[in-house]
C-alpha positions as CSV (number, residue, x, y, z in Angstrom):
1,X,141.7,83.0,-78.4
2,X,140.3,86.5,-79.8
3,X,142.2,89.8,-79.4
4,X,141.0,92.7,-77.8
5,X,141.4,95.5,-80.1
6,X,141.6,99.1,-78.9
7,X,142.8,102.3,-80.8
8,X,145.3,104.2,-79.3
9,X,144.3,106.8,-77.3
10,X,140.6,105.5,-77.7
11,X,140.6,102.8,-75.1
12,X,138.2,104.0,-71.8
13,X,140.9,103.5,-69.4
14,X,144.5,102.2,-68.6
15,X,144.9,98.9,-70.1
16,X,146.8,97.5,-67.5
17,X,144.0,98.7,-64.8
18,X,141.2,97.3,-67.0
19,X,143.1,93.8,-67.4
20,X,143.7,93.5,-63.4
21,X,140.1,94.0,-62.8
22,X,139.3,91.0,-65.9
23,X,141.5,89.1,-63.5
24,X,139.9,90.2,-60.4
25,X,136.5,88.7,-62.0
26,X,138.0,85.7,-62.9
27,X,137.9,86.4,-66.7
28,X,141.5,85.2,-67.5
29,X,140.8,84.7,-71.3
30,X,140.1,87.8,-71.4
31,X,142.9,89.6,-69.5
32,X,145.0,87.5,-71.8
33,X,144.2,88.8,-74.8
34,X,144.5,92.5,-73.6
35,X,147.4,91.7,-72.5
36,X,148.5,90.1,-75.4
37,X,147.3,93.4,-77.5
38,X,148.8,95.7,-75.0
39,X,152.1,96.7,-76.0
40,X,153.6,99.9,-75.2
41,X,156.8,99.4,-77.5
42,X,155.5,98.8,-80.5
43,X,155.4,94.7,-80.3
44,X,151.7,94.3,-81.0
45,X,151.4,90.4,-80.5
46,X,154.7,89.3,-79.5
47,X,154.3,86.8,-76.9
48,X,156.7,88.1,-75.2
49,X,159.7,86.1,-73.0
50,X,162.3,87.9,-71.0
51,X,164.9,86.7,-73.5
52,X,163.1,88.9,-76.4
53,X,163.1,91.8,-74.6
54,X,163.5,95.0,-76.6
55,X,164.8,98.4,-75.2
56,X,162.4,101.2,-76.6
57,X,163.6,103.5,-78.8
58,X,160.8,106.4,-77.7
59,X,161.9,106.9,-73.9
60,X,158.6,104.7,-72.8
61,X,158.4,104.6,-69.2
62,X,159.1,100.9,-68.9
63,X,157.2,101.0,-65.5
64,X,154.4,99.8,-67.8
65,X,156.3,97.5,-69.8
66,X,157.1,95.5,-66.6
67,X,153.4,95.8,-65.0
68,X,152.4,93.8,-68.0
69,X,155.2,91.4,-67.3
70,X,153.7,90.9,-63.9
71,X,150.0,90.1,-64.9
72,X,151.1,88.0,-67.3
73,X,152.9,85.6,-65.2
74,X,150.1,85.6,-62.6
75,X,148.0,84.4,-65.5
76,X,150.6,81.9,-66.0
77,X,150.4,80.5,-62.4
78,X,146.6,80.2,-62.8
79,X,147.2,77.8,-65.3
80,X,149.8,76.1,-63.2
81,X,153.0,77.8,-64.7
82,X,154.5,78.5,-61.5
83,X,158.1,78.9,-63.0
84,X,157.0,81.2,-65.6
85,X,155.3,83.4,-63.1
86,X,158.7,83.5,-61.0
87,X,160.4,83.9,-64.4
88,X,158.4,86.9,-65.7
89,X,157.8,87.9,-61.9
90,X,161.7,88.2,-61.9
91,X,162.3,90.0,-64.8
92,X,159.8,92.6,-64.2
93,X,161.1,93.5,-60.5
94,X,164.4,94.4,-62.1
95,X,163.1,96.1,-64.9
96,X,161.1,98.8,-62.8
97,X,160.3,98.0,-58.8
98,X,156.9,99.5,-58.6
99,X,154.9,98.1,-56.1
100,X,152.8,96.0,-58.3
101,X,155.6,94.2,-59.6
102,X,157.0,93.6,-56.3
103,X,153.7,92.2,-55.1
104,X,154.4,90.0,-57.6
105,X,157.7,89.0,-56.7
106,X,156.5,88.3,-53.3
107,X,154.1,86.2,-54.1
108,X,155.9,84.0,-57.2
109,X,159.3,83.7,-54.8
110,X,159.5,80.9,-52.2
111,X,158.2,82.6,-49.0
112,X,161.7,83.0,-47.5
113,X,163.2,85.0,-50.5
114,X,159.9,86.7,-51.0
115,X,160.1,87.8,-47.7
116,X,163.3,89.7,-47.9
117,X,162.4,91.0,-51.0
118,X,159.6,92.3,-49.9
119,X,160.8,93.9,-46.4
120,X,163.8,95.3,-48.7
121,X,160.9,96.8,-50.4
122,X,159.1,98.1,-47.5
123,X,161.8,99.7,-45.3
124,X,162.6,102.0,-48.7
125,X,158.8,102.4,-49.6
126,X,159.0,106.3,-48.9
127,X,161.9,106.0,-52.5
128,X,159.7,104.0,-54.0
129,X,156.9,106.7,-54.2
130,X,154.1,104.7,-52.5
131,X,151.0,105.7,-52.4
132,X,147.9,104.6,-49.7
133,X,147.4,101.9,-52.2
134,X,151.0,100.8,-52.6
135,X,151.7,100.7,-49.1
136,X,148.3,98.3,-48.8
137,X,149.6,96.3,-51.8
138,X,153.0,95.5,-50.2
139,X,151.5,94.7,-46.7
140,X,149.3,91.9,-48.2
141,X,151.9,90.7,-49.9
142,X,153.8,90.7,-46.6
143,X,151.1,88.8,-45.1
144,X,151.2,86.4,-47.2
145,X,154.9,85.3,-47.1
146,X,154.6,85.5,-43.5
147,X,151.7,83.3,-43.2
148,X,153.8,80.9,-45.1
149,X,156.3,80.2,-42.7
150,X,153.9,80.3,-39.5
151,X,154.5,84.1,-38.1
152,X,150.8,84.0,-38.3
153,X,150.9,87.3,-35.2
154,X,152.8,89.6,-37.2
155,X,151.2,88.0,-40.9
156,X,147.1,89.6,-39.1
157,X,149.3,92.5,-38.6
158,X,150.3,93.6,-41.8
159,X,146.8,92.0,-43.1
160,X,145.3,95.0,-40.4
161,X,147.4,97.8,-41.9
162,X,146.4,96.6,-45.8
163,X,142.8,97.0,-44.5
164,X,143.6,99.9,-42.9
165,X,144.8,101.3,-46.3
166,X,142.4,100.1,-48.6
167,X,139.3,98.8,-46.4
168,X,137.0,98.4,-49.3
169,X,140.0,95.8,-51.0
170,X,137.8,92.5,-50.4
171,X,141.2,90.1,-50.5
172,X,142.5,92.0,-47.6
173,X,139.7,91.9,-45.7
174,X,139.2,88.6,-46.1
175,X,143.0,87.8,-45.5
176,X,142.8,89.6,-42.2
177,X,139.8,87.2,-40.8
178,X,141.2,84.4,-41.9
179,X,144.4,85.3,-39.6
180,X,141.5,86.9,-37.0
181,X,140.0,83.2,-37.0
182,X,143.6,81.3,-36.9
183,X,145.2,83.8,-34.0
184,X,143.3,86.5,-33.6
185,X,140.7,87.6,-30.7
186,X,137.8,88.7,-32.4
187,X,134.4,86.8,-31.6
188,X,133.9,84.6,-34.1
189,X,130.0,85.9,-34.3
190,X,131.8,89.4,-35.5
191,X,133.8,87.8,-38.0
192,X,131.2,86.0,-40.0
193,X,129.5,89.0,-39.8
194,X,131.8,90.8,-42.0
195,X,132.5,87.7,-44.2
196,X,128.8,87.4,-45.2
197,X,128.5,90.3,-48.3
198,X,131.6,88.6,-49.4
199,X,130.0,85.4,-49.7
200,X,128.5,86.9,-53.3
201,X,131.2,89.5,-54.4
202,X,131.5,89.5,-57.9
203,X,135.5,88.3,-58.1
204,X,135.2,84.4,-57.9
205,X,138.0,84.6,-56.1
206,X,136.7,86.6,-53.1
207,X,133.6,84.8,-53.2
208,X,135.9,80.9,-53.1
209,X,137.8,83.0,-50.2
210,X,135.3,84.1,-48.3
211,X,133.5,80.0,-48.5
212,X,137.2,79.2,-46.9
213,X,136.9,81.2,-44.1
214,X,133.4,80.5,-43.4
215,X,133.9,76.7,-43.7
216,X,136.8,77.4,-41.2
217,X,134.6,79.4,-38.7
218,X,131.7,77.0,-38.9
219,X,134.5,73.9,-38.3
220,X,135.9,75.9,-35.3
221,X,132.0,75.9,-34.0
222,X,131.2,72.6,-35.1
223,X,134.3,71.5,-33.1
224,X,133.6,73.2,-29.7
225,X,130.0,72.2,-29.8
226,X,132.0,68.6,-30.0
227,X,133.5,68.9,-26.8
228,X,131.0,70.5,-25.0
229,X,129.0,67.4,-25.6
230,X,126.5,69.1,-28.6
231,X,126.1,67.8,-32.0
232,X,127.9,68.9,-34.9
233,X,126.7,71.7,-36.7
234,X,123.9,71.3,-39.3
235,X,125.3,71.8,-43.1
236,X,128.6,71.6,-42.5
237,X,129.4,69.2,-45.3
238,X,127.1,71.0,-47.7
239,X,129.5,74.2,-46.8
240,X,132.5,72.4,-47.7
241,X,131.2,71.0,-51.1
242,X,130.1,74.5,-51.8
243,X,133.5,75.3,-51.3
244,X,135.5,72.6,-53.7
245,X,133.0,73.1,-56.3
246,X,134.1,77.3,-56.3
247,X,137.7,76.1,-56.2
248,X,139.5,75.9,-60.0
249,X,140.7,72.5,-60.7
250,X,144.5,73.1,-60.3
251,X,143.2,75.0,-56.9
252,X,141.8,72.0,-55.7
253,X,144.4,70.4,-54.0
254,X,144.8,73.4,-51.6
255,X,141.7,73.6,-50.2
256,X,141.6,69.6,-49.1
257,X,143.2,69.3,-45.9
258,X,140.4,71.6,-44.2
259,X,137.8,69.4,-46.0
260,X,139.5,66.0,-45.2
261,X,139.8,67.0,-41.3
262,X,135.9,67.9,-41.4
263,X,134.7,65.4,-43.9
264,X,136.1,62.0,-42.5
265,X,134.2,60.8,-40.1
266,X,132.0,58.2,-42.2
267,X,132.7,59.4,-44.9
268,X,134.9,57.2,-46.3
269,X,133.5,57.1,-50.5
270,X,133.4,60.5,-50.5
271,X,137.0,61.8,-49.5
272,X,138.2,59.2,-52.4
273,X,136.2,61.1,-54.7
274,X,137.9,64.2,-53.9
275,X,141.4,63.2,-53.4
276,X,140.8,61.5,-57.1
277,X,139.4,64.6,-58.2
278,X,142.7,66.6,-56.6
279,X,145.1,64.7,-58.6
280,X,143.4,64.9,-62.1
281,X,143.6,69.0,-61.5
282,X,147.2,69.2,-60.2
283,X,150.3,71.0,-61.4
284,X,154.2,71.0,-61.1
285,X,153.5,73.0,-57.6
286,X,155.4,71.4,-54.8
287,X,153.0,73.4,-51.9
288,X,150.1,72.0,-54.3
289,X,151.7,68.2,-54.2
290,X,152.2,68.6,-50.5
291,X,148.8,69.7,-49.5
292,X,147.0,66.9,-51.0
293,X,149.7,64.0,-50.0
294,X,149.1,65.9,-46.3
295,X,145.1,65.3,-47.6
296,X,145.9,61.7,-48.4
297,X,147.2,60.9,-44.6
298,X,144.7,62.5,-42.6
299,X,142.0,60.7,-44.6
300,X,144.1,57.5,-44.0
301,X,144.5,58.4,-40.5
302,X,145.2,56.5,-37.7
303,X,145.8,53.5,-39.7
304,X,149.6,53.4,-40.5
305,X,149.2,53.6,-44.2
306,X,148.5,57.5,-43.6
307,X,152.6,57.5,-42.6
308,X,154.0,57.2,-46.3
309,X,152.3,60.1,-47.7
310,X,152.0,62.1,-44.1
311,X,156.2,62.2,-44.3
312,X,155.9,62.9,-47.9
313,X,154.0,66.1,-47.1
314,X,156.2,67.0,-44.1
315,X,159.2,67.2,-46.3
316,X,157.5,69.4,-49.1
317,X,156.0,71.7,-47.1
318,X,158.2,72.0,-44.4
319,X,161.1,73.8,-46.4
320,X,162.0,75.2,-49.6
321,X,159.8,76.2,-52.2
322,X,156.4,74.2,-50.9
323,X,157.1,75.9,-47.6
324,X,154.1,76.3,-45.7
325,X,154.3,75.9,-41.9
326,X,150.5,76.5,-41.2
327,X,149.8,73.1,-43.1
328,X,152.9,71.8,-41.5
329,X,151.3,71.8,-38.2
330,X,149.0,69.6,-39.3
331,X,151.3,67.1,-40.9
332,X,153.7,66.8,-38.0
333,X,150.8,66.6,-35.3
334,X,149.4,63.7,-36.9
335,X,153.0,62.1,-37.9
336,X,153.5,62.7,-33.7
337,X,150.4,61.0,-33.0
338,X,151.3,58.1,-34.8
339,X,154.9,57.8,-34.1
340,X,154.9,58.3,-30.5
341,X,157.7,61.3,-31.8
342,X,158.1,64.6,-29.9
343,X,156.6,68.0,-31.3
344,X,159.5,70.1,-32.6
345,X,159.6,73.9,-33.1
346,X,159.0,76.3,-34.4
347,X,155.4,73.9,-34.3
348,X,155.4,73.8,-31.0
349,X,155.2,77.5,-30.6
350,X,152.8,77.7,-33.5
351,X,150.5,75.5,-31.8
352,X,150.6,77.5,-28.3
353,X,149.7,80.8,-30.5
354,X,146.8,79.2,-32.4
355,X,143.2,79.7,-31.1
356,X,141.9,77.2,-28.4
357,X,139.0,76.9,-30.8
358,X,141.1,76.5,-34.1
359,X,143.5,73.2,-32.3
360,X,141.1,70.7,-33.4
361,X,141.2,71.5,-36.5
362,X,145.0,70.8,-36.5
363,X,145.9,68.3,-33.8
364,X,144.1,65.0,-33.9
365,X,142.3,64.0,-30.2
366,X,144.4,63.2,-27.3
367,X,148.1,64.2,-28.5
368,X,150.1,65.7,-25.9
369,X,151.7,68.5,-27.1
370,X,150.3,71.3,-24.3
371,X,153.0,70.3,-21.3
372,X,154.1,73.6,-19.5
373,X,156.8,75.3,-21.3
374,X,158.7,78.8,-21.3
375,X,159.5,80.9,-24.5
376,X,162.0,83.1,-23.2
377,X,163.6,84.1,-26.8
378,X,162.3,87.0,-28.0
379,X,159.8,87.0,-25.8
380,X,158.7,85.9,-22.1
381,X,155.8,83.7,-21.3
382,X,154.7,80.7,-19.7
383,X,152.3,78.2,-21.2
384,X,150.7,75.8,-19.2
385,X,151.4,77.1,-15.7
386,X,149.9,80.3,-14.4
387,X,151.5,83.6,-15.5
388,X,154.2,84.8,-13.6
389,X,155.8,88.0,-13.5
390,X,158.7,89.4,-15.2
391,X,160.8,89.2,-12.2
392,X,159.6,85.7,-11.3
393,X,160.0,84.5,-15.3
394,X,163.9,86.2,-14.6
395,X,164.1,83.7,-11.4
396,X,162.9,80.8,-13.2
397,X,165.1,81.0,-16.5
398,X,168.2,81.2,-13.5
399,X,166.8,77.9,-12.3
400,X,166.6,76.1,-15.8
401,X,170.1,77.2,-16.5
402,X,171.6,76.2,-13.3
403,X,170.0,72.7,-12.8
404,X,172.6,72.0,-10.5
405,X,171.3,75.0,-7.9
406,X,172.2,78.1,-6.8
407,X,173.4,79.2,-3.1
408,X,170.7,82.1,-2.3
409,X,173.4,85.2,-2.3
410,X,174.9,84.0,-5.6
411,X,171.3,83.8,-7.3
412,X,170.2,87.2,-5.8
413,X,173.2,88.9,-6.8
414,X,172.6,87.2,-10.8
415,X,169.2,88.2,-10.3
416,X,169.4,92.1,-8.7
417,X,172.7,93.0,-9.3
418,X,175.0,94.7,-6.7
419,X,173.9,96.9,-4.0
420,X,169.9,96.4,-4.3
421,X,167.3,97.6,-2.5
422,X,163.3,97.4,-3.0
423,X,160.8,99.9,-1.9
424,X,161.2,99.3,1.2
425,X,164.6,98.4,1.7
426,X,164.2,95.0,1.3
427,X,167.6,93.0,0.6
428,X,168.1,91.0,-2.2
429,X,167.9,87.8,-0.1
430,X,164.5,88.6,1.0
431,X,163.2,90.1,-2.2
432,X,164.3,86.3,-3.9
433,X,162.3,84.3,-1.1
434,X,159.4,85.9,-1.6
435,X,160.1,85.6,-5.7
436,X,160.7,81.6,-5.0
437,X,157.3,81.6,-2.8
438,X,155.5,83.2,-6.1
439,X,157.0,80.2,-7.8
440,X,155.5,77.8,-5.4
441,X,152.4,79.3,-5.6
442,X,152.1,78.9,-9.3
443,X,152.4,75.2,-8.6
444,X,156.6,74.9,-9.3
445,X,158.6,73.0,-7.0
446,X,162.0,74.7,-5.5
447,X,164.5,73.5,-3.4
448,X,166.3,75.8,-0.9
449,X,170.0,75.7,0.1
450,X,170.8,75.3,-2.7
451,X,167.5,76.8,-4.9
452,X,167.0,74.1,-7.3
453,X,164.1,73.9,-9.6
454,X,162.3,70.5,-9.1
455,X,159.4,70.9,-11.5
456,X,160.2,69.0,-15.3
457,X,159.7,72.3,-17.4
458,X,161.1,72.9,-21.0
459,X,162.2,76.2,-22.3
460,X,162.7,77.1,-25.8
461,X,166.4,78.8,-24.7
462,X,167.5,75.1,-23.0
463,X,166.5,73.5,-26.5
464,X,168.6,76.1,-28.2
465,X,171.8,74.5,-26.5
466,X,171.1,71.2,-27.3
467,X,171.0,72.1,-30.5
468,X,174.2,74.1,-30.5
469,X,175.7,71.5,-28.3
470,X,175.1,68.7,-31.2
471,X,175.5,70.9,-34.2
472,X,171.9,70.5,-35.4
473,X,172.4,74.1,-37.0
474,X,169.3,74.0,-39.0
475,X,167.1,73.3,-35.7
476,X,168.9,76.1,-33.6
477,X,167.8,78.4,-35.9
478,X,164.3,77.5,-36.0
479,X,164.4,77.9,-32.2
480,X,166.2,81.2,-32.0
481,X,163.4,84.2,-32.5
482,X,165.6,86.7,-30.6
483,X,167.4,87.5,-27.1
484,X,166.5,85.6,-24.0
485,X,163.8,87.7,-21.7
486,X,164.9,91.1,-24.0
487,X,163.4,93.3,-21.8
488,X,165.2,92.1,-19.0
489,X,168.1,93.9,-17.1
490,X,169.0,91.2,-14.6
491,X,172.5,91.0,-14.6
492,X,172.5,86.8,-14.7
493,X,169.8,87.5,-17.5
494,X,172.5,89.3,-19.3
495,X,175.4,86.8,-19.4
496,X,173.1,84.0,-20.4
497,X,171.7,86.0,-23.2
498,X,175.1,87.3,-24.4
499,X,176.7,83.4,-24.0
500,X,174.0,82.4,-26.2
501,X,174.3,84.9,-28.9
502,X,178.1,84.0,-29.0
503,X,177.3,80.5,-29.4
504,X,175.2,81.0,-32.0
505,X,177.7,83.5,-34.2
506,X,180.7,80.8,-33.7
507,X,178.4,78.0,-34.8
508,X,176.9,79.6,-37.7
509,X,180.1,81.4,-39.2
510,X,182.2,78.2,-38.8
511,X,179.2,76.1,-41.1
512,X,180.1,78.2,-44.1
513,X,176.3,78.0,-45.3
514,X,174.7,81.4,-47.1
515,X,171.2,80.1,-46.4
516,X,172.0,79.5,-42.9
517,X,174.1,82.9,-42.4
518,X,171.2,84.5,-43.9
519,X,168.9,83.1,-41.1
520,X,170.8,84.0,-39.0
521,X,171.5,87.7,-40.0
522,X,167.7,88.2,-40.4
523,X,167.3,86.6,-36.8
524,X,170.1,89.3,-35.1
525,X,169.0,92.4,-37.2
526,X,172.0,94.8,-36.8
527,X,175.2,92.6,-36.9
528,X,177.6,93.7,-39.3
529,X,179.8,90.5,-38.7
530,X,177.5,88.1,-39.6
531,X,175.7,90.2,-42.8
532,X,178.8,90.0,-44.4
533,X,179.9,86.6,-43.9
534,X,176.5,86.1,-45.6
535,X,177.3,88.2,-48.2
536,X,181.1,86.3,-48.8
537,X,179.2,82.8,-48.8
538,X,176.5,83.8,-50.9
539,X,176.7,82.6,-54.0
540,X,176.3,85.8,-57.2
541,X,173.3,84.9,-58.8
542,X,171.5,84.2,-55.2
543,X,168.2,86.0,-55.6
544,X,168.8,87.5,-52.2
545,X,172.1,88.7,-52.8
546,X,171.2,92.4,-53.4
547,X,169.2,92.4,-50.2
548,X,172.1,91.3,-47.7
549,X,174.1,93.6,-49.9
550,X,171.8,96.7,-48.6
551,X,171.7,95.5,-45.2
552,X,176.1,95.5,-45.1
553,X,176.3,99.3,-47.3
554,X,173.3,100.5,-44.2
555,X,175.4,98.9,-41.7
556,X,178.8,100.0,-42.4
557,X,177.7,103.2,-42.8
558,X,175.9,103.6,-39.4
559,X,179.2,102.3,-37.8
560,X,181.7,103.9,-39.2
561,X,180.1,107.1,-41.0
């Protein structure tokens, strides 16, 4: 490979600019070798590795030093070096945190350790110096880790406010319809209008990006046309080859699972051709391995043979590294399908927040996953009953945790408090009956004398006990996104909310576990207790380590001064 030479002091612009816009194009080779060529300390050539690295003599900002660390190891990953990318990713961060090489940290880190990183990064952004195009930088990158483990909501957030930064930034804008699409509420006419210029940007990756989301959008039609009775849409299949053949060999595998779950009907020859073609281009990437064994069983689908490599897939992309819990939606909807098993969370929750046009494109026909439930932690609603109000979703989390019922003045006083009185002087006895007769009317079932819920309704908070109750740590943390009803101030609302939260702390500081404890700190935000029994169990080279170390100095310091 040639070397770009360039005078000092003659070059046109920043090196390090000029070599993320190569990359932006697509034209690694040549990034490489400016990289290579660029070297602010005097190392013309090195090749460099963190071990080799040299402290300059000359006072050298090392800002740019570790930049170039950063675009090399994302050169690396394109060439399916995922380890060197997190090595050189590493290195850089702690060499100067600017906010391009914490953009790269984010994105080389497993999502869960990116994300700390990166919301380290952001609450101290003002220190950092950021600029309108930092702050956009480190909100994609906060998108993305989100995405990753299926807080899809808060991921077209962040996607929003990098647009709102930098609108004319294509990957942003094209990050922020592909949420708009999954979750969002925009028309799906408005969105294809804006993804249509970006069809033939000049970056091949915004171009193989915006194919993506059109091939979603188009699927999402096709699919409602489906059930309204219509055909499927014209071209669909051309769309989706268009799509593999922009997608870089070792890329391949990612893009599959959307093509497998629009491609297979009848066409059998063809999906073999492209699972083939995903293994000759695949790397060491466990997310990579587990999207095309996810590929392998919903092309295999509903014969059983689809069950090997669909539990294959639900293990590598469920946790760890490979984490991805969009793609894990798939796997386990299927996997339930064919084993008859029950939908767990967080999937379960997922599912509710995706797009009624985006489900079939997850969930295969017929699975019965949409029974009423209430989320009650962290948030309150109702799914598959009609809304209630926050008073009546108070009464009905009583009801669920007192299956046994409730004598009328003992569930008024739980639900009003002491001395009570509405509007119009109504008494808490008759404020709750006409609360229970709002129940009935959205199709529950209660018993008087005493009020007993006779409906079969899950909640997210009664699953949170089981789990406690059995020790199934791991799943209670999945299920715990924050205090039952938390804008409620009914006093019954209250002692259920603090009994859970004190269930939870004894569970989780009795395991022992850092990554557990760490969960769980990032789940209860401003407990001091449990940041630092994180911070004992953690072990000293933990990558997350100086983050929990923050949150303990921040804490101690707003408690005691």
């Amino acid at each position: 490979m040639g070397q770009v030479a360039f005078p000092s002091g003659e070059h046109p612009e920043d090196p390090l600019e000029l070599a993320q816009k190569l990359i932006l194009l697509g034209r690694d080779g040549e990034a490489l070798a400016l990289l290579s060529a660029f070297d602010p300390w005097g190392q013309r050539g090195s090749g460099y590795t963190p071990a080799h690295l040299v402290v300059p003599q000359s006072g050298f900002p090392p800002e740019k030093e570790a930049e170039r660390l950063c675009l090399l190891g994302f050169l690396r990953a394109r060439a399916g070096d995922l380890m060197g990318y997190r090595t050189l990713a590493q290195e850089a961060a702690r060499i100067a945190p600017t906010p391009l090489t914490l953009y790269h940290l984010g994105l080389a880190l497993p999502p869960r350790d990116a994300l700390a990183a990166l919301e380290a990064a952001w609450r101290s952004w003002d220190g950092l110096r950021l600029g309108e195009h930092g702050q956009a930088r480190l909100a994609f990158a906060l998108a993305r880790a989100l995405r990753r483990l299926g807080r899809l909501e808060e991921a077209l957030g962040y996607a929003s406010l990098a647009v709102l930064k930098e609108p004319e930034n294509p990957f942003y804008r094209l990050e922020e319809a592909a949420l708009d699409l999954l979750v969002g509420r925009t028309p799906l006419e408005e969105v294809e209008e804006g993804l249509l210029p970006l069809l033939s940007h000049e970056a091949q990756g915004a171009r193989l990006y915006a194919h993506w989301n059109l091939v979603l959008l188009k699927g999402m039609a096709a699919s409602r046309s489906e059930h309204r009775g219509g055909a499927r849409g014209k071209g669909l299949k051309e769309l989706v080859l268009a799509l593999l053949r922009l997608a870089r060999p070792s890329g391949l595998a990612y893009h599959l699972p959307l093509a497998v779950m629009l491609l297979r009907k009848g066409e059998g020859p063809l999906l073999s051709r492209l699972l083939r073609a995903g293994w000759a281009g695949l790397g060491n990437d466990p997310l990579a391995r587990g999207m095309l064994l996810l590929a392998e069983g919903l092309a295999a689908f509903p014969d059983p043979e689809a069950l090997p490599p669909l539990r294959e897939a639900l293990r590598l992309l469920g946790e760890g590294e490979g984490e991805h819990k969009e793609e894990t939606l798939r796997a386990w909807a299927h996997l339930s399908a064919l084993e008859g098993a029950s939908f767990p969370e967080p999937y379960r929750r997922l599912a509710h927040a995706l797009r009624p046009e985006a489900r079939p494109l997850f969930f295969p026909r017929g699975l019965a996953w949409e029974g009423p439930f209430l989320y009650a932690l962290g948030e309150a609603r109702l799914v598959g009953l009609p809304a209630l109000r926050p008073r009546g979703l108070e009464l009905l989390v009583l009801l669920l945790a007192h299956p046994e019922g409730l004598p009328g003045e003992r569930l008024a006083r739980l639900l009003y408090g002491e001395g009570f009185r509405e509007g119009g002087g109504e008494t808490p006895l008759s404020a709750l009956r006409v609360e229970v007769h709002r129940l009935r009317e959205a199709g529950l079932e209660v018993a008087a004398r005493p009020y007993r819920l006779l409906t079969p309704l899950r909640a997210d908070f009664l699953e949170l006990r089981e789990a406690l109750r059995e020790g199934d740590l791991p799943r209670a943390l999945r299920l715990y996104r924050g205090p039952l009803l938390p804008q409620s101030q009914a006093p019954g609302i209250g002692e259920l909310r603090l009994e859970l939260e004190g269930a939870l702390r004894e569970g989780f500081l009795s395991s022992g576990d850092p990554g557990l404890l760490y969960g769980l700190a990032q789940r209860l935000g401003d407990d001091l207790l449990v940041w630092e029994a994180c911070l004992e169990a953690m072990p000293p080279k933990d990558p997350r380590r100086p983050a929990v170390r923050a949150w303990v100095v921040r804490l101690r310091r707003s408690y005691w001064g």
